[in-house]
Steps between C-alpha positions, in 0.01 A plus 500: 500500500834581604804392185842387605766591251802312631709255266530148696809453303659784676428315863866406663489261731767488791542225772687574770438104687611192311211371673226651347287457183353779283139392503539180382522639109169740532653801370632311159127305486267798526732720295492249190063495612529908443650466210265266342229673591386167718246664715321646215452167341387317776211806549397501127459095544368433886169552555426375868192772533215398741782235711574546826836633540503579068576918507870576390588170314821611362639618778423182707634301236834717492559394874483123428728516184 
């Protein structure tokens, strides 16, 4: 399993068209999930075994939020 080290506070972000959008506020959302540990909750607490489409819970679930 391969570990990323990088701080996401450290991230600068840098538009150079007043017409864009940063990702619609991803970066700040799945920083603050990080943080609280969010994917390791919804693993310890989802059980979908034996469902069609029920591997990888958490991760699924970190797309919709």
């Amino acid at each position: 399993m391969t570990q990323s080290y990088q701080k996401l506070e450290a991230i600068e972000v840098a538009f150079d068209d007043e017409n864009l959008v940063a990702n619609a506020g991803l970066l700040l959302v799945s920083t603050l999930a990080s943080k609280l540990g969010l994917a390791d909750v919804i693993a310890d607490k989802v059980d979908l075994t034996g469902r069609v489409g029920g591997a990888n819970p958490a991760s699924k679930s970190l797309t919709l939020i």
